[in-house]
N, C-alpha and C positions, 0 to 999 in steps of 0.2 A: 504494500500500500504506500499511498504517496507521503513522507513522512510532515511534520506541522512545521512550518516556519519559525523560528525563534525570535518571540519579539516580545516573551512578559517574563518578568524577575520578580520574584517574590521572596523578600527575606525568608531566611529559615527560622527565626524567632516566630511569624507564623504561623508555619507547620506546625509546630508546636500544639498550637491550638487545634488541630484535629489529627492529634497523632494516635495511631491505632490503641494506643497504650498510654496510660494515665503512672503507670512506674518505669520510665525509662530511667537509668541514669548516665551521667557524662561527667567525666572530669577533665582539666586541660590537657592532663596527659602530655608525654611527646612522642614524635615520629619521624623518620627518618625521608623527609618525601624525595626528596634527590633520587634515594634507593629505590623509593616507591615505584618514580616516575621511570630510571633507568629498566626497573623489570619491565615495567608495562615494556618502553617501546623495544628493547633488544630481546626479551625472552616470549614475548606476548604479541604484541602488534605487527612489527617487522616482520617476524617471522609467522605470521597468520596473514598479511600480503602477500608476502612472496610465495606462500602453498596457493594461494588466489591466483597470483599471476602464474603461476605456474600450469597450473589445470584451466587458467582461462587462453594460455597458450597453446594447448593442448586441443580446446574445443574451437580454436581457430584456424587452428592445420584439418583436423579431422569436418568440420562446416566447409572449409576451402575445397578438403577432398568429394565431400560428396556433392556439391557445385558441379563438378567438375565429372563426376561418376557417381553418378546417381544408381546404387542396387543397394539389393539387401545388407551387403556386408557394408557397406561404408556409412549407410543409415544406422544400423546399432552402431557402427563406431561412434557417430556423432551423439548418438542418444546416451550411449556411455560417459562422452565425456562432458557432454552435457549437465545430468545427473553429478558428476563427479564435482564440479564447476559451480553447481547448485548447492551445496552440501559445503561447499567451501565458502562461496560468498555468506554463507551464515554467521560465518565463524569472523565478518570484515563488517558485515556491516553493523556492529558496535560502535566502528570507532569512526565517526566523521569527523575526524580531521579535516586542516583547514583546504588541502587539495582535494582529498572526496568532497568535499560540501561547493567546494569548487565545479567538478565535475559534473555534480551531482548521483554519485555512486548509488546511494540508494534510490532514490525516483525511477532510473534509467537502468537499473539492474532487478526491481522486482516491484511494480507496478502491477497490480493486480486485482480484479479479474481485466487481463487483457483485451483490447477494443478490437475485434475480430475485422468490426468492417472499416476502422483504419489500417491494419493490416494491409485489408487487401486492395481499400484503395491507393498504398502506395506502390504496393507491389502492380496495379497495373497502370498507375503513372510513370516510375521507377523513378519518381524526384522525391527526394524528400532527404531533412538534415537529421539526424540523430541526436545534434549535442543542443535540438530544439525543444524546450519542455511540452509543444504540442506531441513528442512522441514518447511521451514517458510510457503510455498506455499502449504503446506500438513496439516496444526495442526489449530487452534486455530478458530473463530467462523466463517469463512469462509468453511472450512472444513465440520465441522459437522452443517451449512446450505444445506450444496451436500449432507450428509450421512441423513441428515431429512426430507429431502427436492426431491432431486433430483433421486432420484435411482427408478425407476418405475414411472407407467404413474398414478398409483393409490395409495391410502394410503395400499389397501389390497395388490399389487405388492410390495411395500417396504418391508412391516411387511414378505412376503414370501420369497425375499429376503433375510431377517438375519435370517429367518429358518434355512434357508441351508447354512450358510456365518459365523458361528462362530467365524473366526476371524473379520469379518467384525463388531460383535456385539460389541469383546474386544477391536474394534479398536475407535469404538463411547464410550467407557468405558475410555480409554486410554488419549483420546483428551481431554474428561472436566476433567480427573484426572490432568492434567498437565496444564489447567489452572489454577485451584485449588491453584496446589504447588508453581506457582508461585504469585498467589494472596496471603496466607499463610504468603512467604518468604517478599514481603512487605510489607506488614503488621506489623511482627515481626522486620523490621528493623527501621520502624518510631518508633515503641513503645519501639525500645531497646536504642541506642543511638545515633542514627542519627535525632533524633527529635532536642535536644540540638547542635548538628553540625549546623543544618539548621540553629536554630534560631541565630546563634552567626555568621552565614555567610553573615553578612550587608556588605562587601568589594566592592570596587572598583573594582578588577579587573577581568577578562572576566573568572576567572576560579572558583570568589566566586556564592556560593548558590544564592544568588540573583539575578545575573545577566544569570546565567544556567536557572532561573525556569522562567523569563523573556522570554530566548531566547528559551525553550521550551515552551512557551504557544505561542508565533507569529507564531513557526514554525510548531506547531500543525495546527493553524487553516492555516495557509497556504499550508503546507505540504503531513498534513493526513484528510482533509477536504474539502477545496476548490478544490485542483487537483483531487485525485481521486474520490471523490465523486459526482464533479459535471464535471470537466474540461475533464477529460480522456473521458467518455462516450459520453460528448457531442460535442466528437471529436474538441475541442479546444488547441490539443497536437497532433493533425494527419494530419492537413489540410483539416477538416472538414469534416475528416473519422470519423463518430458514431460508439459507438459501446454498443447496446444494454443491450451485454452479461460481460459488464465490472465493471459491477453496484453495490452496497454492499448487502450482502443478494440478489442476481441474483437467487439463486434456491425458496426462499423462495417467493419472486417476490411479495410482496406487504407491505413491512416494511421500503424500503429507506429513505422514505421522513420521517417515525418517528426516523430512525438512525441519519438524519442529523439534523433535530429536534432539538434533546436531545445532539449533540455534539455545534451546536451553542449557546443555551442556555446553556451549559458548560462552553464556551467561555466567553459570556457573562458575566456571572455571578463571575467569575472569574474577568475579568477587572474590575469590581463590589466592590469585595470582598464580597461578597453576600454569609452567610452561607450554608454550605449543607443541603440541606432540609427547608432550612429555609425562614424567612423572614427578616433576619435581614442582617443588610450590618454591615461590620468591614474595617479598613483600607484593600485598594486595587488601582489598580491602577489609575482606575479614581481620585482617593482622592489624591494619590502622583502628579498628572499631575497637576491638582488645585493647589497645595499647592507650585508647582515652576512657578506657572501662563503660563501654555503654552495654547496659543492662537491661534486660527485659524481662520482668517478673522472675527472678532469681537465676536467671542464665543469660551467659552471654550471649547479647548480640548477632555475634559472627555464629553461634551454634544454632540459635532460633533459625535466621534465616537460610544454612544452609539446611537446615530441616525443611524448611519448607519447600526448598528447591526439590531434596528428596520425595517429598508428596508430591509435589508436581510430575516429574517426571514417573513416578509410579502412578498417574491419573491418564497421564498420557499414554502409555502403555497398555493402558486398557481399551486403547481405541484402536476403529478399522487401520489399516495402510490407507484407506480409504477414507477420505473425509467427507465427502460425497454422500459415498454409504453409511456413512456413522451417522451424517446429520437424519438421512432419510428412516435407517431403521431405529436409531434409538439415541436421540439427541440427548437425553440424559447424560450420559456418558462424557459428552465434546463440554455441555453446561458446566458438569464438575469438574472436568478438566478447566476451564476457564476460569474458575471459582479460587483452583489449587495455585495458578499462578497469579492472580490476582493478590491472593496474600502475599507473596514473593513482592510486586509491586508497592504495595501498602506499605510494608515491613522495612523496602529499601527507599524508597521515594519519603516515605515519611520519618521511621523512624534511627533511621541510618543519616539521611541529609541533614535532618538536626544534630545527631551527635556529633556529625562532623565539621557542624555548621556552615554544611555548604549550601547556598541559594540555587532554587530553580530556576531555569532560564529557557524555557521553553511551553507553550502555550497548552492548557491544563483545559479540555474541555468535557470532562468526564465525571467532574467533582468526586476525583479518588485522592 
């Protein structure tokens, strides 16, 4: 989904006032953020672009290939790496940084439900700019889910499809090339000199690096996770209108629940400081909440919420591959699930942001 403009700040003093819990506590504590900030970007960030760019290189060679040779075997390559490419941009788009937000990485990587007949009326103009927000709902892994996925009743109607469809073939050519360039460009910009910005942006106020990479990992998992990937479909934003066809990957129809998977345990991992790929934890947020004693009803902080993460992901678990299917046969399930992370949001948006006293900077239209 398209994520919200930032343009409201709201002291954390507050929060306070409707924080999920009435016995939090805080003290000044200290913390090491230099180290904080150095995990995030070399053990964390960095190195969660670079598997991005990597598998979005991947599905720009394999797109290019099947352009070019359109059969069976080059379609699953592409849908593999496709998939592969999906599963990673989960794990990126956390952190809007100031080149993603530049970009616009997330709008232009997972906009969704996909504008079918933008699609195709670009593919039979063959004009159209990509880095133009009129195509947020046309480009990036939602898109070529419909162009992989959805266009005939059979894999052999597709393939006959971009027989006769040559723009249609440049237009699947097109989409992972401009993920690509944009994966590329952040890449190039942590490893040039905004690595050194980051880490020197331990400040106080609502406009240093710290408190941005903060307030985009709450608003991730609130924003581009919980809502549309659980809340919208499961008609918990329509008056318990469902809707089926709203779901992430809807044409691929059996990958949701590993999409939201791989963004919770993003999350997670994150509040963690838990290296990429790894096994090893570095200063993170749990470790910062510790270290100024914020307490919630006789346990720490850092233990509550990743408890709750654990409920989440055991809610998720319970549901189809299928989101589709889940809303249709037993929306209970997708409800609860949305419920389980929703604590998660409460718990960090609320009562994490005040302990750490850091301000919201980002447009709250949900009264959570």
């Amino acid at each position: 989904m398209k994520r919200f403009v930032l343009t409201l700040s709201v002291v954390a003093g507050l929060l306070a006032g409707c924080s999920s819990s009435d016995n939090n506590t805080t003290s000044e504590g200290t913390y090491d953020r230099t180290a904080l900030m150095t995990n995030w970007a070399d053990n964390i960030i960095i190195p969660s672009f670079e598997d991005y760019q990597a598998k979005a290189n991947v599905l720009n060679t394999k797109a290019a290939a099947f352009a070019q040779n359109h059969t069976q075997q080059t379609l699953e390559e592409v849908r593999t790496a496709w998939l592969d490419a999906y599963k990673a941009f989960q794990h990126v788009g956390i952190f809007d940084d100031p080149k993603a937000f530049e970009l616009h990485l997330i709008e232009g990587s997972n906009t969704y439900p996909t504008d079918v007949t933008g699609i195709n009326n670009n593919i039979a103009s063959g004009n159209y700019n990509l880095a133009q927000p009129v195509q947020y709902t046309r480009e990036g892994f939602p898109a070529l889910d419909y162009l992989l996925y959805g266009i005939g009743d059979t894999d052999n109607g597709l393939i006959s499809y971009y027989e006769t469809t040559p723009n249609a073939r440049q237009y699947v050519a097109d989409l992972a090339a401009h993920i690509k360039s944009v994966a590329d460009a952040i890449v190039a910009d942590w490893n040039g000199s905004y690595r050194e910005t980051f880490i020197a942006g331990t400040g106080t106020a609502v406009s240093a690096p710290i408190n941005q990479t903060v307030n985009n990992f709450v608003k991730n998992l609130e924003k581009d996770t919980r809502t549309p990937k659980l809340g919208i479909p499961a008609g918990l934003f329509s008056n318990g209108v469902t809707y089926a066809d709203k779901v992430e990957a809807y044409y691929n129809n059996n990958v949701s629940r590993q999409l939201l998977i791989e963004a919770l345990t993003a999350s997670k991992d994150f509040f963690n400081g838990k290296h990429f790929g790894m096994s090893a934890n570095g200063p993170g947020l749990g470790a910062y909440l510790d270290a100024v004693n914020a307490v919630r009803e006789g346990q720490n902080l850092s233990a509550v919420i990743n408890a709750k993460y654990d409920a989440a992901l055991a809610a998720v678990n319970q549901l189809n591959n299928s989101f589709s299917s889940q809303v249709t046969a037993d929306n209970t399930k997708m409800v609860n699930a949305y419920n389980a992370v929703q604590q998660i949001v409460i718990a960090e948006k609320l009562d994490m942001l005040q302990a750490l006293n850091i301000s919201i900077d980002y447009v709250d239209g949900d009264g959570d």
